[in-house]
Legacy VTK file of the C-alpha trace (Angstrom):
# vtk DataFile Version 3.0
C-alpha trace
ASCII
DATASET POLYDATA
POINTS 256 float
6.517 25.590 188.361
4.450 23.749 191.334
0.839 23.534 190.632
-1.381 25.194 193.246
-2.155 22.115 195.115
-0.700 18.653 194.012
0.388 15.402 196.088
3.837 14.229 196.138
5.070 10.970 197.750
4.673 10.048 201.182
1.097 11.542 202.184
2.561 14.343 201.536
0.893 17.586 200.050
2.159 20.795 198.038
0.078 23.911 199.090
-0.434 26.747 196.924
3.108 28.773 198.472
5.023 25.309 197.917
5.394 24.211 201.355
4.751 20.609 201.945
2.551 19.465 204.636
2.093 15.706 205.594
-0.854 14.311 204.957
-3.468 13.162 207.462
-3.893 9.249 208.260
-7.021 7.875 209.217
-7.561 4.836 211.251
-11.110 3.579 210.233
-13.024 1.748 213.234
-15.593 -0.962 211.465
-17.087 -2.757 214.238
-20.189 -3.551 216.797
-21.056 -1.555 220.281
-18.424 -3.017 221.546
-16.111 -0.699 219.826
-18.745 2.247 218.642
-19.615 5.605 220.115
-22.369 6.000 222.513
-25.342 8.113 222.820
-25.625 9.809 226.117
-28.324 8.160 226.857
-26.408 4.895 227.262
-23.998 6.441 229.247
-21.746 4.663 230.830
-21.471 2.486 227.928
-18.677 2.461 225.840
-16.754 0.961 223.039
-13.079 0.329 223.586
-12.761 2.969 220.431
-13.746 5.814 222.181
-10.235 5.818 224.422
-8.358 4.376 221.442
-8.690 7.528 219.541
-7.131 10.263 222.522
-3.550 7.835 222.081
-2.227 9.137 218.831
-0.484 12.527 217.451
-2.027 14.865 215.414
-1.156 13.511 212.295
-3.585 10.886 213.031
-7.175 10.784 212.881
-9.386 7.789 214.270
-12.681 8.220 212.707
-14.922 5.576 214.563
-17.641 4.020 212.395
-18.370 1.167 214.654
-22.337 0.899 215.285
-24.300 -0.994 218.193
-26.428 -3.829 216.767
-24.064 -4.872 213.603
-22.809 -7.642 211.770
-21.019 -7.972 208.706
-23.874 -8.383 206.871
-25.484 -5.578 208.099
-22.608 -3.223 207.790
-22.438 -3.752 204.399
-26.320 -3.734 203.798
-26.714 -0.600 205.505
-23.698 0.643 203.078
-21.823 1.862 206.248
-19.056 -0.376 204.709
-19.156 1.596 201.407
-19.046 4.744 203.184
-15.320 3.571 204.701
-14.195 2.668 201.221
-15.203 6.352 199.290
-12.856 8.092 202.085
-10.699 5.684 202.158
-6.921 6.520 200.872
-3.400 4.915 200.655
-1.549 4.892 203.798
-4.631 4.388 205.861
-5.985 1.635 208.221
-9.066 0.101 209.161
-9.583 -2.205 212.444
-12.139 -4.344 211.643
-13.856 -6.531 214.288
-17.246 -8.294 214.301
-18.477 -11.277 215.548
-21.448 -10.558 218.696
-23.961 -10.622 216.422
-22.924 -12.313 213.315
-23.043 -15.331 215.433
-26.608 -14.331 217.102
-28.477 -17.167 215.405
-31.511 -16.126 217.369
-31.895 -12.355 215.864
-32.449 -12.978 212.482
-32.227 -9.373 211.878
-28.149 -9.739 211.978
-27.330 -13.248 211.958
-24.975 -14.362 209.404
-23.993 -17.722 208.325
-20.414 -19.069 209.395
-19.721 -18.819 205.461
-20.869 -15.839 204.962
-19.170 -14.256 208.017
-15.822 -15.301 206.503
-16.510 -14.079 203.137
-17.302 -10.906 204.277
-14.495 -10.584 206.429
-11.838 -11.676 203.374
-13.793 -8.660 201.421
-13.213 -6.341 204.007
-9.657 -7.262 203.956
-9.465 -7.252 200.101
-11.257 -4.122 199.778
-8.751 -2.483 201.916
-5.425 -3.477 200.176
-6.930 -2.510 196.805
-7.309 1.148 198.020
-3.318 1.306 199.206
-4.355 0.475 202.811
-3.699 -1.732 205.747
-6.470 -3.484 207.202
-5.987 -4.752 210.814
-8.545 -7.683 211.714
-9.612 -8.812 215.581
-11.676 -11.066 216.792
-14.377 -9.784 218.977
-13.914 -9.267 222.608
-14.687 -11.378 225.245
-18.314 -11.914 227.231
-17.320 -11.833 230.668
-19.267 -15.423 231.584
-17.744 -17.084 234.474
-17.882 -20.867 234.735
-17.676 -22.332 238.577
-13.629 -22.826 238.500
-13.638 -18.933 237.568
-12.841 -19.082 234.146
-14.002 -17.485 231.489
-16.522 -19.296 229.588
-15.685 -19.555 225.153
-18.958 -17.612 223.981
-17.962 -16.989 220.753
-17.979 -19.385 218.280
-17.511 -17.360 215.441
-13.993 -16.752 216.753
-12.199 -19.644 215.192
-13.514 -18.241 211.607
-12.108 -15.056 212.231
-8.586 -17.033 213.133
-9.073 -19.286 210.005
-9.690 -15.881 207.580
-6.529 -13.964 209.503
-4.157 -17.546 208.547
-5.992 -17.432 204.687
-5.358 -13.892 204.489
-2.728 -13.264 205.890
-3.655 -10.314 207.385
-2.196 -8.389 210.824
-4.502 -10.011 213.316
-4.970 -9.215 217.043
-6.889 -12.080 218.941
-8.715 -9.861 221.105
-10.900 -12.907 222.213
-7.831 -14.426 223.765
-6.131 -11.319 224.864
-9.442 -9.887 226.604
-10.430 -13.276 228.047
-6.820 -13.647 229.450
-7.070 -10.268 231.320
-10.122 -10.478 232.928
-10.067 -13.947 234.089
-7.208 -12.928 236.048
-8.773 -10.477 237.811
-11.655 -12.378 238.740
-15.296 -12.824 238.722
-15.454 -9.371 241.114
-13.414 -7.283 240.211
-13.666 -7.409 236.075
-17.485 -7.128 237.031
-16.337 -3.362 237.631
-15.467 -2.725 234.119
-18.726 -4.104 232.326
-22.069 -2.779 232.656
-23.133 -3.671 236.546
-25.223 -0.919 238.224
-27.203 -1.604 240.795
-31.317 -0.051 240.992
-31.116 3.904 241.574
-27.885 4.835 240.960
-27.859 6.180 237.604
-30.088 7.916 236.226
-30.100 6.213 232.962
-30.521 2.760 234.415
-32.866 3.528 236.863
-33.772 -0.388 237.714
-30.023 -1.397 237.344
-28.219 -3.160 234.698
-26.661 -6.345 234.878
-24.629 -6.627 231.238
-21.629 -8.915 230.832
-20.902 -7.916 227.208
-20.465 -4.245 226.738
-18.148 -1.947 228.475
-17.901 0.988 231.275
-15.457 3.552 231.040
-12.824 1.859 232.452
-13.413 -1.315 230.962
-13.224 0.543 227.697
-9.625 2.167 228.705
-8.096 -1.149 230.116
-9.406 -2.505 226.238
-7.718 0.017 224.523
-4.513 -0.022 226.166
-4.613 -3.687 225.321
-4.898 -3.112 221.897
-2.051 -0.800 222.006
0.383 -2.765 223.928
-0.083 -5.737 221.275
0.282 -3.075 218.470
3.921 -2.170 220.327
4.611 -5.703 220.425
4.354 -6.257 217.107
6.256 -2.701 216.658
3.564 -1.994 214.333
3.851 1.815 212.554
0.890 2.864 214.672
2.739 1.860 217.816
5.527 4.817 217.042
2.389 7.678 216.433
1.531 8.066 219.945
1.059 11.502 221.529
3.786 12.872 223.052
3.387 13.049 227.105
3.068 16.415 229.097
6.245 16.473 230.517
4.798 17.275 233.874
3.807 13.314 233.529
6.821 12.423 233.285
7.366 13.247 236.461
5.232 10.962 238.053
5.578 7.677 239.951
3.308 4.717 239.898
LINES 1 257
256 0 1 2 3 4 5 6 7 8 9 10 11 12 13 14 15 16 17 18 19 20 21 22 23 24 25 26 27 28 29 30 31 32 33 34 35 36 37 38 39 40 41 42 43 44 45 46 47 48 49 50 51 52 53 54 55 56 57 58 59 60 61 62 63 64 65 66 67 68 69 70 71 72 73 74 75 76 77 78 79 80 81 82 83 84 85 86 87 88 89 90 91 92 93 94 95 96 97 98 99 100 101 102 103 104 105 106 107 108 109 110 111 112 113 114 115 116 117 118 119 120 121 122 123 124 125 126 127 128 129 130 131 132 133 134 135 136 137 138 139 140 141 142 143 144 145 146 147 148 149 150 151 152 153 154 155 156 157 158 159 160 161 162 163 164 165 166 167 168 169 170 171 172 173 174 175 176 177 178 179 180 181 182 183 184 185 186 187 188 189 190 191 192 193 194 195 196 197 198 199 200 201 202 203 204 205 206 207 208 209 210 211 212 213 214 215 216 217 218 219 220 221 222 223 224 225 226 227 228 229 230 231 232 233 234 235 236 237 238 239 240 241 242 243 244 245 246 247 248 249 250 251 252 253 254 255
């Protein structure tokens, strides 16, 4: 006889009347603001993550644990990182991407030490394939600094570490550095300016004197990041790439 509840292979589950449900997998978000929730205070702020989650069927869960202000070191300090690991099961994954403020040499509060950065990142990665799981490393997103030939400036110098760990490790690896810095240099020094935080004095209400922020994300700059990171999942015809949601089929009708 079938126990009352018992696992079978798969991610799949046996429920008390012997029917077998697939289990639930979890994509794990460890990351800076860049990727993390907002408060609505912040508003319009926001991580690439927040879009990121709304692309994939039900049988996938995106639990973002990204958090403004963090490194590597303090993601771990803070035990956020420990928190990932206790819910952590086979068969899930966990995008991991730091960098802004590891490599903040001036805020001593987060800075960590080229070294260090890559030794945290390799346990991040370890950590992940001892508990059955696929970790999926980036390197942090692009500032949005324009030089006078309108290119993008290279602000982040901890992104070659993050490229060395990926080679080491051998680990799926997205180069969102390259990838973001790629897509808005194309557009320009204008027009990417409307996908970063630019508001100009009294027109939000939360920014009352205006905001002038080349490093985190609007709205739409968070939806143009996320559908980056999905079309170079589908070019790598990664498993995630085949769990989208399927499309009302009144879309389908459309024309663009």
């Amino acid at each position: 006889m079938l126990a009352s509840h018992g696992t079978l292979a798969g991610n799949e589950t046996v429920i008390g009347d012997g029917t077998v449900a697939a289990e639930e997998t979890t994509i794990f978000m460890a990351g800076d603001s860049t990727m993390a929730i907002k408060e609505v205070k912040d508003y319009p702020e926001t991580g690439w993550g927040v879009p990121f989650a709304f692309f994939f069927d039900d049988g996938i869960k995106v639990d973002n644990r990204a958090m403004n202000g963090r490194s590597t070191r303090t993601f771990i300090e803070e035990e956020r990182w420990a928190g990932i690991m206790s819910e952590l099961k086979a068969g899930d994954y966990v995008i991991i991407q730091f960098g802004h403020n590891d490599e903040s040499e001036q805020k001593k509060d987060r800075y960590t030490t080229p070294e260090q950065y890559k030794i945290n990142l390799s346990r991040f990665i370890n950590d992940v394939r001892k508990a059955g799981a696929e970790p999926i490393l980036m390197s942090p997103i692009t500032r949005r600094y324009f030089d006078g030939a309108n290119k993008i400036k290279h602000t982040h110098p901890y992104a070659p570490l993050v490229r060395e760990v990926a080679a080491k490790e051998k680990v799926e690896f997205i180069d969102m550095e390259v990838v973001t810095r790629e897509y808005f240099q194309v557009m320009g020094d204008r027009d990417s300016a409307l996908r970063f935080m630019h508001i100009a004095p009294g027109l939000h209400p939360n920014y009352p004197v205006g905001v002038r922020d080349d490093t985190h994300l609007n709205q739409l700059g968070a939806r143009e990041v996320a559908q980056l990171v999905l079309a170079e999942l589908r070019k790598r015809e990664h498993p995630l790439s085949k769990r989208l949601r399927s499309a009302d089929p009144k879309h389908l009708a459309l024309k663009y």
